[in-house]
Every structure is written in structure tokens, then in C-alpha cells.
LUMKOLFI-8267 format. One line per 8 residues: number of its first residue (from 1); for each residue x, y, z of N, C-alpha, C. Coordinates in steps of 0.1 Angstrom, whole numbers, plus 5000, padded with zeros to 4 digits. Example, Ala and Ser with C-alpha at 12.3 -4.5 7.8 and 13.67 -1.06 7.14 Angstrom:
% residues 2
1) 5132 4943 5078 5123 4955 5078 5132 4967 5078 ~ 5128 4978 5071 5137 4989 5071 5129 5000 5079;
This chain:
% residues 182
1) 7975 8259 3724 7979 8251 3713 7990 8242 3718 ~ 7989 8227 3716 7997 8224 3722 8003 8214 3711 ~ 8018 8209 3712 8024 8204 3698 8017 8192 3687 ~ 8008 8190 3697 8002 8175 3686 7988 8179 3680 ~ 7985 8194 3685 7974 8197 3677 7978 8208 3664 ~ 7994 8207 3662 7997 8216 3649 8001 8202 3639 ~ 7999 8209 3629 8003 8204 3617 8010 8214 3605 ~ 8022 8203 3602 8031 8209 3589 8026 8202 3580;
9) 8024 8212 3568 8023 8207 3553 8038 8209 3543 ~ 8043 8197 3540 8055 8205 3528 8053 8192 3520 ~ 8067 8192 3516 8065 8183 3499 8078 8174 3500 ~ 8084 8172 3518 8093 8164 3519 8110 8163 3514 ~ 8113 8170 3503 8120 8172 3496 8132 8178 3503 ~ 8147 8170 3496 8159 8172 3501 8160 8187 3503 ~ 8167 8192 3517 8170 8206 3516 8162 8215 3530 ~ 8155 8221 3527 8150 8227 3537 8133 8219 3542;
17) 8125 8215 3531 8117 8205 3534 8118 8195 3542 ~ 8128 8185 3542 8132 8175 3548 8142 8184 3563 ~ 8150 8195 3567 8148 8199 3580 8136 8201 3585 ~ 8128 8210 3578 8111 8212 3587 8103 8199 3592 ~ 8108 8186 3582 8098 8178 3590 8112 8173 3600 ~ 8124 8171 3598 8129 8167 3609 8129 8169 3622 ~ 8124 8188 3623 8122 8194 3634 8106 8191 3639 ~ 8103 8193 3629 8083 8184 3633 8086 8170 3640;
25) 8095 8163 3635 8092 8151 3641 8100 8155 3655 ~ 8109 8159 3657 8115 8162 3674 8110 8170 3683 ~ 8097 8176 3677 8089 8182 3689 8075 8177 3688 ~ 8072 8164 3680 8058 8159 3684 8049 8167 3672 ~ 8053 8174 3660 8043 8179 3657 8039 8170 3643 ~ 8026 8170 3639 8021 8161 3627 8028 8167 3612 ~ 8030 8155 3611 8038 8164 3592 8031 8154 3582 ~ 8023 8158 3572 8018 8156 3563 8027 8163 3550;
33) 8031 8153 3540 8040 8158 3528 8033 8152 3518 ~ 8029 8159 3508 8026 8158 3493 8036 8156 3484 ~ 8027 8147 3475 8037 8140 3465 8028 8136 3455 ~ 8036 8127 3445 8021 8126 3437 8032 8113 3430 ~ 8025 8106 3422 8030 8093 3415 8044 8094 3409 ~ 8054 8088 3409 8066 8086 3402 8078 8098 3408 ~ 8070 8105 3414 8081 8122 3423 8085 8112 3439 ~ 8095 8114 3437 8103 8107 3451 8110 8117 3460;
41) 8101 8117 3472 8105 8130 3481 8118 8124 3490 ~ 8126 8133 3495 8136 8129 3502 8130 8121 3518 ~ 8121 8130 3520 8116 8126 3535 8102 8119 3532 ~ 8101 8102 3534 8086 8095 3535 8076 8097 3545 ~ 8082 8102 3552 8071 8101 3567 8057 8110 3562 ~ 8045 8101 3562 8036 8103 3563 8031 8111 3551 ~ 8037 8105 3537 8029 8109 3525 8020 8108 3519 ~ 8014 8122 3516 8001 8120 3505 8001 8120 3493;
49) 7997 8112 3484 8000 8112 3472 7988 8114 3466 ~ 7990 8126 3463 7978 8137 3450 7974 8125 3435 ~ 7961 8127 3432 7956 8123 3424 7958 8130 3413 ~ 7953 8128 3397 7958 8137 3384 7946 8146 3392 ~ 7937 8142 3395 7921 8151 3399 7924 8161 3411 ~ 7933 8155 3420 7936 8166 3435 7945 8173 3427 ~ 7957 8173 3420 7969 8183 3411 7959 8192 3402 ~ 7946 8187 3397 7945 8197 3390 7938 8211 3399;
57) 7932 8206 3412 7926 8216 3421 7938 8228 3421 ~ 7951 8222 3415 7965 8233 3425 7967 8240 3405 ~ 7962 8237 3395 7968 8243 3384 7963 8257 3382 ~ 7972 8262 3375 7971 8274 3370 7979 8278 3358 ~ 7977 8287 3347 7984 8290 3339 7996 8290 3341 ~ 8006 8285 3335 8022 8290 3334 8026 8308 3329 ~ 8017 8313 3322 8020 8319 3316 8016 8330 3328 ~ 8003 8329 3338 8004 8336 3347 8011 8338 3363;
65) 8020 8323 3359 8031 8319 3370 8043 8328 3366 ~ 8049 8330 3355 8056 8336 3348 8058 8353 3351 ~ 8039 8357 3346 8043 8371 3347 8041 8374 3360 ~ 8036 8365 3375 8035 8370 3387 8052 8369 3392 ~ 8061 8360 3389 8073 8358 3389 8082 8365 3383 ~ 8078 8369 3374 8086 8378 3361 8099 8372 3359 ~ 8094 8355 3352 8106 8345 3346 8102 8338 3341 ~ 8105 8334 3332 8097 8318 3323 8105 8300 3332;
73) 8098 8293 3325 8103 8283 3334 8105 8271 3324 ~ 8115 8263 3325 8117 8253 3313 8111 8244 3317 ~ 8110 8228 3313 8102 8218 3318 8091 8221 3323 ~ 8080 8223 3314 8069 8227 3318 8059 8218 3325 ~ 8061 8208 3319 8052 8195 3323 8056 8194 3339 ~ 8067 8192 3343 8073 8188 3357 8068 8198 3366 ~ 8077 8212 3363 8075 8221 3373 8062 8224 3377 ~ 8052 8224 3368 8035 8231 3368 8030 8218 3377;
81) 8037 8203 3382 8032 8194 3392 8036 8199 3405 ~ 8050 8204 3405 8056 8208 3415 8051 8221 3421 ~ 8043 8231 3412 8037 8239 3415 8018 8235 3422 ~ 8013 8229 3417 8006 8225 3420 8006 8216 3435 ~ 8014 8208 3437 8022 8204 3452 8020 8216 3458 ~ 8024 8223 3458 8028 8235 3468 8015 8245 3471 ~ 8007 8247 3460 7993 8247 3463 7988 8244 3477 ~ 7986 8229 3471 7981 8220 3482 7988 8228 3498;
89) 8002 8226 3496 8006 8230 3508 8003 8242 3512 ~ 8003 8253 3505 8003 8269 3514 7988 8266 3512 ~ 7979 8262 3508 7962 8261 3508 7957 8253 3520 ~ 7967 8240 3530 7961 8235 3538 7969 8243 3548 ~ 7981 8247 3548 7989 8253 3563 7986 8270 3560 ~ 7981 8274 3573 7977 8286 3571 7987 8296 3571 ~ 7998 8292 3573 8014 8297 3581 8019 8295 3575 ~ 8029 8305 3566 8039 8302 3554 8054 8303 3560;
97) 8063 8294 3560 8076 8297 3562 8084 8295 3550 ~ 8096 8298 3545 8101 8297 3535 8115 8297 3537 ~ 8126 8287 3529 8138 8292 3533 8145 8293 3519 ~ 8157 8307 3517 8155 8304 3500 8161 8321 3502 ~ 8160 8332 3488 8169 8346 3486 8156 8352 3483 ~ 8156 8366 3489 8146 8375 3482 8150 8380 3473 ~ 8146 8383 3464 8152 8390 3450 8144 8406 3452 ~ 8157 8410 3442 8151 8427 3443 8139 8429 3436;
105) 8128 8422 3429 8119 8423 3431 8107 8425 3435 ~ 8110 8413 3452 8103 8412 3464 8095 8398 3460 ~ 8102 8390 3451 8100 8376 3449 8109 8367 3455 ~ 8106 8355 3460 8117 8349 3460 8121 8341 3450 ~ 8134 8334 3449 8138 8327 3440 8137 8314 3439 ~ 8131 8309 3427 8130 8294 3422 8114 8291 3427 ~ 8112 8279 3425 8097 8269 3434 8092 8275 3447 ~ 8101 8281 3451 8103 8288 3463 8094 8298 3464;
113) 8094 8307 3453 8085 8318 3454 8072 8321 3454 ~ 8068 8301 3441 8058 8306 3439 8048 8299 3448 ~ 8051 8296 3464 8048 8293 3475 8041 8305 3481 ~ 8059 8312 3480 8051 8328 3487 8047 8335 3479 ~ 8042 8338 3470 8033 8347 3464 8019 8343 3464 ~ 8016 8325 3463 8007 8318 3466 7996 8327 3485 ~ 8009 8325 3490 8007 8325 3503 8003 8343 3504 ~ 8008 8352 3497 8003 8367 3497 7991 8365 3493;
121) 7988 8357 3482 7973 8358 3475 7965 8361 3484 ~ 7968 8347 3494 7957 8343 3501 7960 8351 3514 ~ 7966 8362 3513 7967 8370 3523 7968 8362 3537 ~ 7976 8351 3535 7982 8346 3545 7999 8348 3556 ~ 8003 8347 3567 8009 8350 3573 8024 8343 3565 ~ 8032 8355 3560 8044 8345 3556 8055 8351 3557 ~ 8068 8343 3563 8082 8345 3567 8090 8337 3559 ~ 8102 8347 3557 8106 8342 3549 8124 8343 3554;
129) 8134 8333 3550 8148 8332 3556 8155 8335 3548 ~ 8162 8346 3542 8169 8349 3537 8186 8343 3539 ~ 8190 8336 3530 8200 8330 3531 8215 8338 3525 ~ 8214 8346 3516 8217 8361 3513 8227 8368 3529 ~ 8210 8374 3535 8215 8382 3545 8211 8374 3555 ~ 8212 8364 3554 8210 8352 3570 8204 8362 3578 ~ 8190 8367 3576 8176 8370 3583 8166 8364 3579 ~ 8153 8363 3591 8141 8359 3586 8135 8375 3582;
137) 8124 8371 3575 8119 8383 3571 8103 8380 3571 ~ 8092 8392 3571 8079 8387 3574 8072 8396 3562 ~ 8066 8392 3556 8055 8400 3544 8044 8410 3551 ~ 8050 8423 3554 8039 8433 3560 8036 8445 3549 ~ 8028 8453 3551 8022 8460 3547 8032 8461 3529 ~ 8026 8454 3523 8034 8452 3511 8052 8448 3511 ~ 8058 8448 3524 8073 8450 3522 8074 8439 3527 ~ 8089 8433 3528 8096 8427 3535 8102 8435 3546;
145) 8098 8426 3561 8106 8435 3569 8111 8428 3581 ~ 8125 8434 3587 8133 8420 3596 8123 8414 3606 ~ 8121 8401 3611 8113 8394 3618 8119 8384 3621 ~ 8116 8379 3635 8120 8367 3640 8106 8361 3644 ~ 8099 8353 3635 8089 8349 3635 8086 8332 3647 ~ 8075 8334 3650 8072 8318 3655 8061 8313 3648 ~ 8059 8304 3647 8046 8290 3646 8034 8294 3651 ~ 8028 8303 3653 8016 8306 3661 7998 8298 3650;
153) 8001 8294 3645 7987 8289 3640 7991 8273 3638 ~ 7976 8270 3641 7975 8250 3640 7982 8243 3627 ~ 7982 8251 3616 7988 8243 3605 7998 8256 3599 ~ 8005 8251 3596 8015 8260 3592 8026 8251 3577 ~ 8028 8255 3570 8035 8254 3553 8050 8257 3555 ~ 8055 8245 3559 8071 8248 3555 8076 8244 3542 ~ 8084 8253 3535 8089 8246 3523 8105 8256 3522 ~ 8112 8253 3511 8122 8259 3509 8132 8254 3495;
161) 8146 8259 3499 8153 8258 3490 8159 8243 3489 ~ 8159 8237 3475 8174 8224 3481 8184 8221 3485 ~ 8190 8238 3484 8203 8243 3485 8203 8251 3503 ~ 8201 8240 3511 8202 8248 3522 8214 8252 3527 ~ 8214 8261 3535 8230 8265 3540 8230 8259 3549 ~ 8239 8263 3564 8242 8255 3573 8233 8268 3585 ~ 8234 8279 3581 8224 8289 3586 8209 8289 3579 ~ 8208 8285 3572 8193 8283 3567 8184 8270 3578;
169) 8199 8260 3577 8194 8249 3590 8187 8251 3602 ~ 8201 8261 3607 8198 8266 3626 8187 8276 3620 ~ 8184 8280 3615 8170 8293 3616 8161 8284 3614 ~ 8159 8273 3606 8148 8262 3612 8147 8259 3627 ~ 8157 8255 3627 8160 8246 3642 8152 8257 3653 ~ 8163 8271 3651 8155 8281 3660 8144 8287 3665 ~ 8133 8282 3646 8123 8286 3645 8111 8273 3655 ~ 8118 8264 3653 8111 8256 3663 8113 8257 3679;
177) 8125 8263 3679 8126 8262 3694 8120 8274 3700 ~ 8117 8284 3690 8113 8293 3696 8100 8297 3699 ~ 8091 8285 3687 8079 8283 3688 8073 8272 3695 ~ 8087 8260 3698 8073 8246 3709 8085 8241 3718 ~ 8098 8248 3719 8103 8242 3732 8093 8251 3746 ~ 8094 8241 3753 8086 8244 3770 8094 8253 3778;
């Protein structure tokens, strides 16, 4: 696998979105970001902009985003696009990374989660950075458990919090160095 045959999917957005593609673009790797009409991502580089017809491939009940989450959500109209976004993303990158808190439910917190629980569905590969306990963490045998993960598959789903820390940063950074420096 070599850096120009991987690809990131995320949704560009201030925070930990906009590190993952900044570290995509300093090791050569393709970054594809979702968006959709009138949503202005932090990071432009190389956006796709979802149709009402591609957003609705990513919909699903609120009400079953809620009880998989165990939280209701206000602005319903907005968030159910931004959920939908993120679809797209953990549905084209087979590799989930996430940066953001695990809650003691074994969800994470905010837009954030419902990436990774997206990404459990599909019984896909997913790590997650706990900014809490400044660890990465990996989804095994039902648990969360310490991991220092790499990039090992062609497409891989970065997304995360807005609120990145300055350690949520470097465990990006790391996570690329530890997956495509030579």
C-alpha cells in the first residue's frame, strides 16, 4: 500500500476534521470531504457536495439515532444532514478514526458518535482518541480497549470533535506518522 493509493473520507470541518486532512495532505494521501449545499466546511480541498438524493442514501430515523445514542438532539433538520454526511463518510472509508470522549456508556459524545456506532454496525475497524484520558482506544470484542492504532486499509474515515485539544492534535499527527512516514 503505498500513500497515493489510500484515501480519507471526512466532512472537512474545523477541529479534528480539518487536522486529518492536513496530515493527508503532508504525506501524499487523497482526501475526499463531504458537504452538501449552503454547509461551509473549514477545509475546501477537494469537496463533494451531496445531492438532496445522495443525503437521503445516509437518512435514518432520529428517533432511532436517539435510542442508539441514548440522547435526543435539537435542530433536527440540521443535524439529521450532518448525520447523513457522516454516513457517506464511515460507508466509503473502511477505517474509522475518531477524536472526541467515550462516555460511560461506550458511546461517544456529540456527531462524533454517531460515526462510531455507524462504523460498529458495519462491523468496521474503529479507533477512537480519547481526549479525557489522552488514549487511543480500539472497538474489540464489544469493549473499548487501549490501542495505538495505524491506517492499515486503502480508505479510511477520519472525523472528530471541534473542540480539539492540543493532544488530540499530536495523536493525529502520530497516527500518521506511525502509519506512512518511511
Amino acid at each position: 500500500m503505498t500513500n497515493e493509493t489510500v484515501t480519507i473520507y471526512s466532512g472537512g470541518l474545523k477541529g479534528a476534521e480539518e487536522t486529518f486532512g492536513e496530515c493527508a495532505q503532508k504525506f501524499g494521501i487523497n482526501e475526499i470531504n463531504f458537504s452538501f449545499e449552503g454547509h461551509k466546511p473549514s477545509r475546501d480541498k477537494n469537496i463533494t457536495l451531496l445531492s438532496d438524493e445522495e443525503l437521503k442514501k445516509g437518512n435514518i430515523s432520529m428517533e432511532i439515532v436517539s435510542a442508539r445514542m441514548g440522547r435526543r438532539y435539537a435542530k433536527v433538520d440540521k443535524i439529521r444532514k450532518i448525520f447523513q454526511i457522516i454516513f457517506h463518510m464511515v460507508n466509503k472509508g473502511y477505517q474509522v478514526f475518531a477524536i472526541g470522549w467515550i462516555q460511560s456508556d461506550k458511546t461517544v459524545k456529540g456527531g462524533t458518535g454517531w460515526g462510531v456506532e455507524l462504523a460498529k454496525f458495519f462491523n468496521r475497524p474503529i479507533s477512537v482518541f480519547d481526549q479525557d484520558k489522552n488514549m487511543w482506544f480500539t472497538w474489540k470484542e464489544n469493549e473499548w480497549k487501549e490501542d495505538e492504532p495505524v491506517i492499515s486499509h486503502k480508505t479510511f474515515c477520519g472525523t472528530g470533535t471541534r473542540n480539539l485539544s492540543d493532544e488530540g492534535k499530536k495523536a493525529i499527527e502520530n497516527l500518521f506518522n506511525r502509519s506512512f512516514a518511511s
